[in-house]
C-alpha angles and dihedrals in degrees: 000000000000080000099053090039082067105043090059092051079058097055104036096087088061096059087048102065137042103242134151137235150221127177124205117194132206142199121263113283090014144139110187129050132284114254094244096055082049093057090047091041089059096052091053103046084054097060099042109044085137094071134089123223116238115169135014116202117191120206127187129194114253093258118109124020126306096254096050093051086047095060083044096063106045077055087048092051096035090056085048093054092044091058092047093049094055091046087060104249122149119239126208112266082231093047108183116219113175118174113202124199112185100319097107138077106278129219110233084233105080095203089061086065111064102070153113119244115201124200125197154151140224117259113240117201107226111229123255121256114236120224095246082058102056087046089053089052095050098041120124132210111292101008118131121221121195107227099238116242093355095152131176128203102251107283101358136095088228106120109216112245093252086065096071097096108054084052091062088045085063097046094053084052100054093042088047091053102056085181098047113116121177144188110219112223118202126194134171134205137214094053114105092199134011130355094249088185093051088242099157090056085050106058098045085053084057104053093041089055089049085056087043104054089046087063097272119160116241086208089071095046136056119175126219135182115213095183103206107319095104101046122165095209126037105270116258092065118212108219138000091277085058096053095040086057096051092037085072147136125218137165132227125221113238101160123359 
């Protein structure tokens, strides 16, 4: 009972997690693989080079004594390693490698048996990180961070369609820092006095609905237009770099 108590401990890490799997066989009595595994081996290495090895699992057939099969099949595992490290697959820094005897539950067919059974998962690449985002997540309370290349079509509240991106950024911010609250803060160029449309308004509207409609709560987000008391550059500007700077949109931190 104490036996097969310990055979499914063994076995329980690998119904937890959704892990693939690839089997390599061997010849009785022996320690590397079959030519035909090796053959197969080959074919499947080529096409998942983007994967990490987990666990190795050595089987033996139910000939010889336990402890000689045993032996048998850490060989069996370690010949297999050694073929997947020269083909340049990463292992798992807590590689399993676990060598049965006897003690599983053994095909009829004998030749089923002596095998190697690889476990492994596709490598995901993380996504970068984008600099806005860095800055978001070490924002404190009350500081004010200019949207990068947020940029309007001259009065008017239209984003220009380079813009997209950025828009996203902030959305991924916003998504990543569940306790981030903001205040958006809109401003226009090229007025010397009020902004008689109201465009400042505008923009920052615009930029809260695009939050809003990505699921965004409005709890965490208040708009604000500031017209063109707050401009980067003297009005009047004195090219189009100029314009496109004051003609901006920034958030405020109010909780981080």
């Amino acid at each position: 009972m104490k036996k097969a108590a310990l055979i499914l401990l063994l076995f329980l890490p690998l119904l937890g997690f959704s892990q693939k799997q690839f089997e390599v066989f061997f010849d009785f009595n022996k320690d590397f693989p079959n030519q035909s595994s090796i053959l197969l081996l080959n074919e499947w290495i080529a096409t998942n080079k983007e994967i990490e090895i987990t666990k190795l699992l050595g089987f033996c057939d139910s000939i010889d004594t336990k402890d000689y099969n045993k032996h048998l099949a850490e060989r069996r595992i370690e010949s297999v390693r050694e073929l997947l490290e020269k083909s340049g697959l990463k292992f798992n820094k807590n590689l399993d490698k676990i060598a049965f005897g006897k003690d599983f539950k053994q095909s009829k067919i004998q030749a089923e048996n002596r095998k190697v059974t690889i476990f492994y998962s596709e490598i995901v690449d993380k996504p970068v990180e984008s600099e806005f985002s860095k800055q978001i997540r070490n924002s404190k309370v009350g500081e004010t961070i200019k949207l990068p290349n947020i940029y309007f079509f001259n009065n008017s509240a239209r984003i220009v369609p380079k813009s997209e991106s950025s828009l996203y950024d902030l959305l991924c911010a916003m998504q990543d820092n569940p306790k981030l609250k903001i205040e958006i803060q809109g401003h226009i160029c090229c007025q010397m006095v009020n902004d008689f449309n109201n465009i400042s308004t505008a923009r920052a509207r615009a930029i809260y609905n695009y939050l809003l409609r990505n699921k965004i709560d409005r709890k965490r987000m208040t708009f604000k237009g500031y017209g063109v008391s707050r401009p980067i550059h003297k009005i009047p500007e004195q090219n189009q770099t100029e314009e496109d700077e004051n003609r901006r949109v920034e958030i405020l931190i109010l909780e981080n």
